[in-house]
C-alpha positions, 0 to 999 in steps of 0.5 A: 359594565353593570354594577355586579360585575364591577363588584367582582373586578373591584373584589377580585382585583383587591384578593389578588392585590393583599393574597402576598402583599407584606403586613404592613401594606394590608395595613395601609390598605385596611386604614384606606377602606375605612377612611374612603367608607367613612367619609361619606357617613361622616359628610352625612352626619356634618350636613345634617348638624349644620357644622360650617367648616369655618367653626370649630366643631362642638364635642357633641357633635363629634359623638356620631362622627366617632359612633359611625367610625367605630361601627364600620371598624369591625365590618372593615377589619372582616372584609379585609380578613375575608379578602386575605382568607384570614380567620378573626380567630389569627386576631385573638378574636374568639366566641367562647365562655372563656373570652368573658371570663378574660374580660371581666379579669381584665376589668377588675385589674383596670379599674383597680390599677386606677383605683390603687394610682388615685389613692395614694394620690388623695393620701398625698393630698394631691386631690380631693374625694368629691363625696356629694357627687357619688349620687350621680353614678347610679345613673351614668355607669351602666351607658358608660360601661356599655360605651366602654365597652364598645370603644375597648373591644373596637380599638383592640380588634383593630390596633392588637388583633388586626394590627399587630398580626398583620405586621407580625408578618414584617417585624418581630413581636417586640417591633410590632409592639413598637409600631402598633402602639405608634400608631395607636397613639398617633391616630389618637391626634384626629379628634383632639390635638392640644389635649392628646399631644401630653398623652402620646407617651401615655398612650403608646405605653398603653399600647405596649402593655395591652400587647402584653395583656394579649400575650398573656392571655394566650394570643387572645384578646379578651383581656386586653378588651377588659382592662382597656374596657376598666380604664375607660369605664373606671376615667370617664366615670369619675369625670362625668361624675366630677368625683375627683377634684385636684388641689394644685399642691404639686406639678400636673406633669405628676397628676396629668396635664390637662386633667389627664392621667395618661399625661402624668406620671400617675397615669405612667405609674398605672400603665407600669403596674399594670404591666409587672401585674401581667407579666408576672401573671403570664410567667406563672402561668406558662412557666414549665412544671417540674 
């Protein structure tokens, strides 16, 4: 049996397979292939750093490893799309001006909602404003936004475009909301335990309210990809920049354990702003005209 026609069993087999299989088994299919697809990129990129399985292994190292994962995600979630005959656009995943416009939205309101959460935190003295370190973001923003970009728009496609369709099939949109944001959470766990552990309610509220921000904007993804975009652009500015120093005039549990807002109540707060904002925004906007 030569290679082509193995291919065509192997694809055949697996369109039989998903062609009436329940949401949540095309699911646990989608998280095999990408994990079996991964591993030999990610064997690659360990041999090639020389990491020992004995030592921990750097967060320097661990970039490529998440580089390479991340950019297989999107050509994983088409293969399974193409093996279910299921359109990207049944993920909210559109090629319209409209979609950078529900972009940028959605990072304006994640950079602001952030923005409003630390202020009353440096007017609460809870931290401090680093001021002689602001000169460093003219060189580290745009390769963050673009990073957060990427990582936004991979993470949104997989956990509320493919994810949260595919097991819509199963369960209603609240108990698909539930389990998405779950797992969401849970998959955090793979590179980082003792920090990603305070952050797990965090996170699955995180998951919740960028569900929403699909619902609001019509089943589609682009303001969901913004505001998880600003978040991560809005964070990772002010920690590589060290623009926020914090006082230890209260408990971490209110500002976030480890220095990770999502591991706080601030960063709680932010999430529940963040969703009224949305809500209100989507009963006003499909609310019915008399």
């Amino acid at each position: 049996m030569n290679l082509r026609v193995l291919f065509e069993l192997t694809v055949n087999t697996l369109r039989s397979f998903l062609e009436n299989a329940p949401g949540l088994v095309v699911v646990t299919t989608f998280f095999i292939l990408w994990v079996v697809c991964w591993l030999p990129m990610a064997a690659l990129t360990v041999i090639f750093q020389n990491w020992q399985p004995n030592q921990p292994l750097p967060p320097q190292k661990k970039l490529p490893l998440l580089v390479s994962l991340y950019l297989l995600a999107p050509l994983i979630v088409w293969a399974v799309s193409w093996l279910t005959d299921t359109s990207l656009l049944d993920y909210g995943f559109i090629t319209e001006v409209s979609m950078l416009g529900s972009v940028t939205l959605g990072f304006s309101l994640g950079v602001m909602s952030l923005a409003f959460v630390f202020s009353w935190q440096l007017w609460l003295g809870w931290c401090k404003f680093q001021e002689f370190n602001i000169k460093q973001i003219l060189s580290i923003t745009l390769p963050i936004f673009l990073i957060a970009l990427f990582v936004g728009g991979v993470e949104e496609l997989v956990f509320r475009g493919f994810l949260f369709t595919q097991l819509e099939q199963d369960y209603p949109s609240w108990g698909a909301a539930i389990i998405s944001g779950f797992i969401f959470a849970v998959l955090h766990l793979v590179w980082e335990q003792r920090e990603t552990i305070p952050q797990l309610p965090g996170l699955w509220l995180m998951g919740m309210v960028l569900v929403l921000a699909r619902f609001a904007d019509g089943g589609k993804l682009g303001l969901a990809w913004g505001l998880h975009a600003g978040w991560v652009w809005a964070i990772a500015t002010l920690d590589t920049a060290q623009l926020i120093e914090y006082t230890d005039k209260t408990s971490e549990w209110l500002t976030g354990k480890n220095k990770k807002p999502l591991a706080g109540v601030a960063g709680i707060v932010c999430l529940l702003l963040t969703g009224v904002i949305l809500w209100l925004g989507d009963r006003i906007l499909h609310s019915p005209v008399s």
